[in-house]
C-alpha positions in Angstrom: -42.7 -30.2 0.9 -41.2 -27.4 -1.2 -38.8 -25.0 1.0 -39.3 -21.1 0.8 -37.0 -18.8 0.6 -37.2 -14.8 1.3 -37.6 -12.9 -2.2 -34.3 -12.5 -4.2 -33.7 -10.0 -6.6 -30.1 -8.7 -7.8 -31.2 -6.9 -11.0 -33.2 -4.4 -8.7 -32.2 -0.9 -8.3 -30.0 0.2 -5.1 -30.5 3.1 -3.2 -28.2 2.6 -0.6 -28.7 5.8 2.3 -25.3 6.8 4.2 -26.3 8.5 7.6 -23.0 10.3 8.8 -23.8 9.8 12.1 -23.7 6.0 11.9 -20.7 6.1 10.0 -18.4 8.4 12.3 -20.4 6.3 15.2 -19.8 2.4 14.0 -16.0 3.4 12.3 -13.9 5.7 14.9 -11.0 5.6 12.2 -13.2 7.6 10.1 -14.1 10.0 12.9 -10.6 9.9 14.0 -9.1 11.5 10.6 -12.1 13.5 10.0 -11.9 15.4 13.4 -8.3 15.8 13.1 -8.4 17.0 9.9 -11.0 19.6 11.0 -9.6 20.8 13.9 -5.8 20.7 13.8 -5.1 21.0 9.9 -4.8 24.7 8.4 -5.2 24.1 4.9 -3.5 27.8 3.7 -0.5 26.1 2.7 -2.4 24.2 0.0 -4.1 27.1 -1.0 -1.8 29.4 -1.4 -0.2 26.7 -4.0 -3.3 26.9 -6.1 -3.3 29.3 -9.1 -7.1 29.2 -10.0 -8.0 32.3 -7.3 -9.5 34.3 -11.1 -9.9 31.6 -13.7 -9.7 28.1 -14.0 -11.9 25.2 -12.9 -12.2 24.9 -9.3 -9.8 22.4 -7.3 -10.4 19.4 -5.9 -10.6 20.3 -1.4 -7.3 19.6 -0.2 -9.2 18.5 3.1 -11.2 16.2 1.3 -8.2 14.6 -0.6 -6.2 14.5 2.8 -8.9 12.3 4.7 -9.1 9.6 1.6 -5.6 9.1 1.5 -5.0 8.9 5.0 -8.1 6.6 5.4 -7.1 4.4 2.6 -3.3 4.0 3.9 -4.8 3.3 7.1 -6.9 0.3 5.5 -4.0 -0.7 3.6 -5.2 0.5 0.0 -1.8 2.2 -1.6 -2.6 2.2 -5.3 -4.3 5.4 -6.4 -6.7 3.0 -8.7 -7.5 1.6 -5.9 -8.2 4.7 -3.8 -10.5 6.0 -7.0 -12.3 2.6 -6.9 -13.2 3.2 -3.2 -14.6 6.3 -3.8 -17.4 4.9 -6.0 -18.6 2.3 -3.6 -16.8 2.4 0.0 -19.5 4.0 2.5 -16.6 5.0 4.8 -14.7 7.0 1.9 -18.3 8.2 0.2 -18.6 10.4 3.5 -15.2 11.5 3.8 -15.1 12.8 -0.1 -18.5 14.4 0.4 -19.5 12.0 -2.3 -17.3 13.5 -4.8 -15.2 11.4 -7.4 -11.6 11.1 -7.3 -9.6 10.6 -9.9 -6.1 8.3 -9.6 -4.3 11.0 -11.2 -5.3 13.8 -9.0 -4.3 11.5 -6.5 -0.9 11.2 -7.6 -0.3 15.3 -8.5 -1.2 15.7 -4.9 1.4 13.8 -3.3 4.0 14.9 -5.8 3.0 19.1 -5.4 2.4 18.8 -1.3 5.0 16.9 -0.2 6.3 19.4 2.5 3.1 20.1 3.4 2.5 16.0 4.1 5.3 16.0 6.4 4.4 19.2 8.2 1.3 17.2 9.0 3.2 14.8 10.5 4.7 17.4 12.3 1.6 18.5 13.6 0.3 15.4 14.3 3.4 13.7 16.6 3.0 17.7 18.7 -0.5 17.1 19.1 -0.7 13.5 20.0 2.1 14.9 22.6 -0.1 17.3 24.1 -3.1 15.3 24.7 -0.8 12.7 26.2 -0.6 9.7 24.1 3.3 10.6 22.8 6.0 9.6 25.8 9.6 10.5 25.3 11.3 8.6 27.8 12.3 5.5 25.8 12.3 5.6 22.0 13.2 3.2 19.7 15.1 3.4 16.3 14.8 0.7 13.5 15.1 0.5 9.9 13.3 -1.8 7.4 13.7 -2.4 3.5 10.6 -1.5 1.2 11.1 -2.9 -2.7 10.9 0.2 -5.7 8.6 0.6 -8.3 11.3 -0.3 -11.0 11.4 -2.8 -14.3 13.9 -5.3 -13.7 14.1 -5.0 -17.6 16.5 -1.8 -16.5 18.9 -2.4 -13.8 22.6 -2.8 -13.9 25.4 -0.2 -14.3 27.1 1.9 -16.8 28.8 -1.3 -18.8 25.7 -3.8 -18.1 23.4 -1.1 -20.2 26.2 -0.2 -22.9 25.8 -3.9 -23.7 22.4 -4.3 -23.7 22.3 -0.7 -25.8 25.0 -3.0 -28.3 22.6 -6.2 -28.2 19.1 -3.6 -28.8 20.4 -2.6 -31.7 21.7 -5.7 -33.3 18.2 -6.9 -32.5 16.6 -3.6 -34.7 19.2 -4.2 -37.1 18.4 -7.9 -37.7 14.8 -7.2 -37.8 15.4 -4.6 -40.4 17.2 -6.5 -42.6 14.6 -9.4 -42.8 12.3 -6.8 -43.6 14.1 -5.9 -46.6 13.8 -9.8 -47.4 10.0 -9.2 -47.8 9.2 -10.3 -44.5 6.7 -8.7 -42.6 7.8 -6.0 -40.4 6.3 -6.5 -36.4 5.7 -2.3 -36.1 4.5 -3.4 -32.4 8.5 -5.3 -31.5 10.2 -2.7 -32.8 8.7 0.3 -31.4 9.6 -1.3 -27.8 13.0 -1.9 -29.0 13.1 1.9 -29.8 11.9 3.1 -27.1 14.3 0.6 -24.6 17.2 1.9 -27.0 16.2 5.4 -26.4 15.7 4.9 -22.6 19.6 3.5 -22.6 21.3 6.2 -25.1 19.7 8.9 -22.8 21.0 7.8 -19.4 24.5 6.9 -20.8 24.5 10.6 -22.4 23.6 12.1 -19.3 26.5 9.7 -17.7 28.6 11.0 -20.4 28.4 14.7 -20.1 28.6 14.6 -16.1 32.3 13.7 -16.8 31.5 11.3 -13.1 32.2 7.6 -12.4 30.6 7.3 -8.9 28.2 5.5 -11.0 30.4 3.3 -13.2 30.1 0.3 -10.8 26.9 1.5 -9.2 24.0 -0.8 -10.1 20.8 1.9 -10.6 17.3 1.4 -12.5 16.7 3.6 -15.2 12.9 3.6 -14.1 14.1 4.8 -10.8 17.2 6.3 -10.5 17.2 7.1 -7.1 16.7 3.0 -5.5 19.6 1.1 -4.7 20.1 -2.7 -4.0 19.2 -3.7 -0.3 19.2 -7.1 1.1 16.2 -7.9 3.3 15.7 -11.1 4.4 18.0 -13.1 2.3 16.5 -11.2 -0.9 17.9 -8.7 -3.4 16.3 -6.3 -4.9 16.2 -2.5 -6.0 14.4 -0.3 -2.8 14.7 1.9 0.0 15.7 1.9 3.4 12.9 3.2 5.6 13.8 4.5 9.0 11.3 5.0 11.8 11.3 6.0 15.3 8.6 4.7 18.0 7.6 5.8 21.7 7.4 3.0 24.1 4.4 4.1 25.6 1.5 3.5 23.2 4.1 3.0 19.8 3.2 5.7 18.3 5.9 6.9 15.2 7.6 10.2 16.3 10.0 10.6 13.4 10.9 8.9 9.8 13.4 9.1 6.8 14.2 7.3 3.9 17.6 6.7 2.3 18.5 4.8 -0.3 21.7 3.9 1.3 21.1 0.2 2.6 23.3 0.2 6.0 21.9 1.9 8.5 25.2 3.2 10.3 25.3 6.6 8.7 21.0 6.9 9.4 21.4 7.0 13.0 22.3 10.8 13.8 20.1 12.0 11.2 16.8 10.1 13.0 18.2 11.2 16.5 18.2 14.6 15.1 14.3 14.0 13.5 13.2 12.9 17.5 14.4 15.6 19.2 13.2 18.0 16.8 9.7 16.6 18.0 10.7 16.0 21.8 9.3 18.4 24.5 12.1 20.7 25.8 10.7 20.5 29.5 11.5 17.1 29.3 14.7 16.4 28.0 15.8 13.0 29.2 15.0 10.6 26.4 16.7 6.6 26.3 17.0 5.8 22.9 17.4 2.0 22.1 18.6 1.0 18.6 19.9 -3.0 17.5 23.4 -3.6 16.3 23.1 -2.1 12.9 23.6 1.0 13.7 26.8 1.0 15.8 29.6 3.5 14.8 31.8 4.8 17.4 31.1 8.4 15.8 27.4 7.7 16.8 28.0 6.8 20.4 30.9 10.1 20.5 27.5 12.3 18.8 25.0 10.9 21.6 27.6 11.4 24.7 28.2 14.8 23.1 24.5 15.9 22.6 23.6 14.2 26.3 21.7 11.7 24.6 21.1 8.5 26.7 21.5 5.7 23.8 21.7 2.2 24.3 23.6 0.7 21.6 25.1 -2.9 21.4 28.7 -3.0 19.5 28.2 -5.7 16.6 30.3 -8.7 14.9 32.0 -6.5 12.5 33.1 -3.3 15.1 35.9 -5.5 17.1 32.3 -6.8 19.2 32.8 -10.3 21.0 31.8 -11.7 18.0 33.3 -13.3 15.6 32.8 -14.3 11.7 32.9 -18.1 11.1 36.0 -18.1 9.0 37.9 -16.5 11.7 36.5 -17.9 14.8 39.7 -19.3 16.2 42.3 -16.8 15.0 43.8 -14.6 17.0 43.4 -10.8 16.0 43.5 -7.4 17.0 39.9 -7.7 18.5 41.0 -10.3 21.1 44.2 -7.4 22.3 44.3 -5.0 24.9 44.4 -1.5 23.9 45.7 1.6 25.9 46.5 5.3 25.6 49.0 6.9 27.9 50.8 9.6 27.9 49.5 10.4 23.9 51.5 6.9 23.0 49.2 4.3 21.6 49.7 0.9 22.8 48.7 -2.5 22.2 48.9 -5.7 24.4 49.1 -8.8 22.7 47.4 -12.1 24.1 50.5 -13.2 24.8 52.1 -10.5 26.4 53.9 -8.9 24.4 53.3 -4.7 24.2 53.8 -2.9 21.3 53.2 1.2 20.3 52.9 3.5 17.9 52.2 6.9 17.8 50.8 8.1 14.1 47.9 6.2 12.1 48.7 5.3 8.5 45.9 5.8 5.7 45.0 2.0 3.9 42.2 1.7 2.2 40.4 4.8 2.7 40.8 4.2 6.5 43.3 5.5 9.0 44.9 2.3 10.6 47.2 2.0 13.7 49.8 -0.4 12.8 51.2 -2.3 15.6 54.4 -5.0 15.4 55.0 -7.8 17.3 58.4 -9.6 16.7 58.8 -13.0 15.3 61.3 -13.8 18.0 58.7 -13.6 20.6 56.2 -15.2 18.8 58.7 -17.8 18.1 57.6 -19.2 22.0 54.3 -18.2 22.4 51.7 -20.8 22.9 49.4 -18.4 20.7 51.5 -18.7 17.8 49.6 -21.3 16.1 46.6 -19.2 16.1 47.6 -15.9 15.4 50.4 -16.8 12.4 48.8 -18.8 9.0 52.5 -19.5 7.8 55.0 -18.5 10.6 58.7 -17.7 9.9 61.6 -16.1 11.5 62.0 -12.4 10.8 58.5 -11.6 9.5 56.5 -9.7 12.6 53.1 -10.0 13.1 51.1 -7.3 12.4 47.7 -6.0 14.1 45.8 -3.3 12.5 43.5 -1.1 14.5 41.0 1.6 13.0 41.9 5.2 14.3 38.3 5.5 15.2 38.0 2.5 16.7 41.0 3.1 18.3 40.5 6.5 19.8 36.9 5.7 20.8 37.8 2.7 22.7 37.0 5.1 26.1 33.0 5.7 24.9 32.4 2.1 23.8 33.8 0.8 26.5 31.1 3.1 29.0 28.5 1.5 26.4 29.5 -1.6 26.8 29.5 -1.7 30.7 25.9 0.3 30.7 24.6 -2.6 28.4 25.5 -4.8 30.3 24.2 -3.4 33.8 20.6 -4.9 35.3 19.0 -1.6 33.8 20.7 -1.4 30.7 19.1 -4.4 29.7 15.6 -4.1 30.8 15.6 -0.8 28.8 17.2 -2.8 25.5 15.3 -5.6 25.8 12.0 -3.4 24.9 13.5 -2.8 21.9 11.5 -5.3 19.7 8.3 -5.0 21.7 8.2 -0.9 20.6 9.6 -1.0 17.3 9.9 -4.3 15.4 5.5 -5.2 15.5 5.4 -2.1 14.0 6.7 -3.2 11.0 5.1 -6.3 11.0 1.9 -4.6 11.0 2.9 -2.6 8.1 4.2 -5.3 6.2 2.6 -8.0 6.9 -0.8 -6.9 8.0 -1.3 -4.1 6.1 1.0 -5.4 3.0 2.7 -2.5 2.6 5.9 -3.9 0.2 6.4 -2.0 -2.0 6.6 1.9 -3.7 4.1 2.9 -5.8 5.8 5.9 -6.6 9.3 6.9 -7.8 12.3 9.2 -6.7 14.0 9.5 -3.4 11.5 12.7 -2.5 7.9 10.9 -3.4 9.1 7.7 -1.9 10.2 9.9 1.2 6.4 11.6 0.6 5.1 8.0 0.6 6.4 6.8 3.7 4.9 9.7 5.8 1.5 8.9 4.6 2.2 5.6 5.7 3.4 6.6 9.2 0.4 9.1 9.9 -1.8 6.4 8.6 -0.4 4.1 11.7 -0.4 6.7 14.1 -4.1 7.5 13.1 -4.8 3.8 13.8 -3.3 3.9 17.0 -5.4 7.6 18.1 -8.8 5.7 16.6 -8.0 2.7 19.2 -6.9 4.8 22.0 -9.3 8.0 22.0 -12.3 6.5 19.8 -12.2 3.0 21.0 -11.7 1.3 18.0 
């Protein structure tokens, strides 16, 4: 007995009908955006930028541009191909663009002409998620994570890496040439490339040239994108960014950004506890604000005391911390002293005993450094000489060297220290990683965000935003629209 089957016709013609009602009803992100959008958004700022008030072709609605891109962050579609691709057969995006085409490179021009405006939505956003309740300042958590550039590898290295590859181009062109005057065919499509690379070079070590500056001599820099910089993430190296982001522990909503391409994240930390407050409500102004070892400075924990900022900051391996690096786990150094202040003389206790002082800092290295000197003839009997001296003789003193910051600060870090390690210090630091760190895991890993699509310091910057009010849309469609 022959089975049957329902009729099946692919070649047919669609006529596919898109009810907004179901759509803002079965997809709460969409109705999320699109009453936000609506309701909170002026879009005067993006008018006033147009020029076409008399003549010219109409513009595409800023509104309608706003909601796509926001949607298709949200959904984890970054490429502006892509985006256009949505618009031709994505229900969801069909209603949001009115059914209107979008074209990648208007989707580009847009980000690159309203990048304040972006951010002031972000703005607008964090103050309105705070008024309706969902934003909590009480505890908020600071992290940074590395995103990769859009750069050729083709064009990384510094000023003498590209003056050598500009030396090797145009032996290349000038080999090629010369078989060509041999009656060998000339490859039109090989050397054009080489001209162009060559001309890509020659420019950038022009402009290097006429600055009359070597901050860049050593600096290794892409000549696609100028503005990344090597970070390490993960045990990889590569040209990117260092995206900074700051997170409420109430419902992990982002409440302030920034992007650097400076990898550390030491000098980041006043600049995003600046961002937050900028944001915070001033009839509450007791905020905790929880950020992991990377950040320590003792000018960071001197800028929150003096701003009555309640941070929680653990000292790390490389500060004078408990820690130690492996190479120098069982040597005695200035770490493992005692350090005082009395009476404006500096003084520093020994492990075994032995006190020694000085009074003005001495510049080595670009750092101010305390120099305190222990003599050999007491180290001659102490049972930590072993340890503290690599090759120990009589008349050479030992010598600890202190940082004058690290020094002077020795007061604050030591109130950060004890708070730390109080009951309720770490209850409040061990929500750290709950608030901050599954945020970038969903970013990364769930939504595959890894990399720029854009280049320069200020799109990138422009980038990230969209990326931040794409999760905090997420998070409103879950917690006001039930998604």
């Amino acid at each position: 007995m022959k089975a049957r089957y329902h009729s099946y016709t692919p070649e047919q013609l669609f006529i596919i009908q898109i009810n907004p009602e179901d759509i803002r009803r079965h997809n709460p992100l969409v109705a999320a955006i699109d009453d936000f959008i609506e309701r909170h958004i002026s879009l005067i700022p993006f008018s006033s930028k147009c020029i076409n008030g008399i003549k010219g072709a109409p513009a595409i609605h800023a509104g309608m541009i706003l909601k796509v891109i926001f949607y298709c962050y949200a959904k984890g579609c970054y490429s502006s191909r892509e985006i256009e691709g949505r618009t031709k057969w994505d229900q969801n995006v069909i209603y949001l663009s009115g059914n209107r085409p979008l074209d990648h490179s208007t989707v580009c021009r847009f980000i690159g002409k309203y990048s304040e405006e972006i951010k002031d939505i972000f703005s607008r956003m964090v103050y309105v998620l705070k008024k309706i309740g969902l934003v909590n300042y009480d505890l908020v958590a600071i992290d940074g994570s590395k995103i990769q550039g859009y750069g050729s590898k083709e064009f990384t290295g510094n000023i003498k890496d590209f003056r050598e590859q500009k030396r090797r181009i145009e032996k290349k062109i000038s080999i090629l040439l010369n078989n060509t005057i041999n009656e060998n065919p000339l490859p039109e499509k090989k050397l054009k490339r080489w001209e162009h690379n060559l001309e890509k070079i020659s420019s950038f070590l022009a402009d290097a040239e006429s600055s009359g500056s070597n901050d860049n001599e050593h600096t290794r820099i892409n000549l696609t994108d100028r503005d990344a910089r090597l970070v390490k993430d993960s045990g990889r190296i590569y040209l990117g960014y260092n995206c900074q982001t700051a997170a409420e522990g109430t419902n992990n909503i982002i409440v302030g950004f920034d992007v650097s391409n400076n990898a550390s994240d030491r000098s980041q930390l006043i600049q995003m506890l600046d961002e937050v407050k900028k944001h915070q409500d001033d009839e509450n102004p007791s905020m905790k604000v929880v950020a992991d070892a990377g950040y320590f400075t003792s000018e960071n924990i001197e800028y929150a005391e003096e701003n009555g900022i309640d941070l929680y900051l653990p000292e790390g391996k490389n500060e004078g911390g408990t820690q130690k690096k492996r190479k120098t786990a069982g040597r005695v150094m200035s770490k493992d002293c005692s350090l005082s202040n009395s009476d404006g003389v500096n003084s520093l206790t020994c492990p075994g005993g032995f006190v020694s002082t000085t009074n003005d800092p001495i510049h080595d290295h670009g750092n101010y450094s305390y120099r305190f000197y222990v003599p050999s003839a007491y180290c001659d009997h102490c049972k930590y000489r072993s340890k503290c001296h690599n090759n120990f003789r009589m008349g050479k003193s030992k010598r600890f060297n202190v940082k004058r910051e690290y020094f002077d600060s020795q007061l604050a870090r030591e109130r950060m220290k004890n708070k730390l390690l109080s009951p309720e210090g770490r209850a409040v630091y061990n929500r750290r990683s709950c608030i901050i760190e599954h945020i970038f895991g969903e970013i990364k890993e769930y939504k595959h965000f890894r990399r720029f699509y854009h280049r320069g310091l200020e799109k990138v910057n422009t980038v990230w935003a969209i990326v931040c009010i794409a999760h905090n849309f997420r998070k409103l469609a879950r917690l006001e629209y039930g998604l």
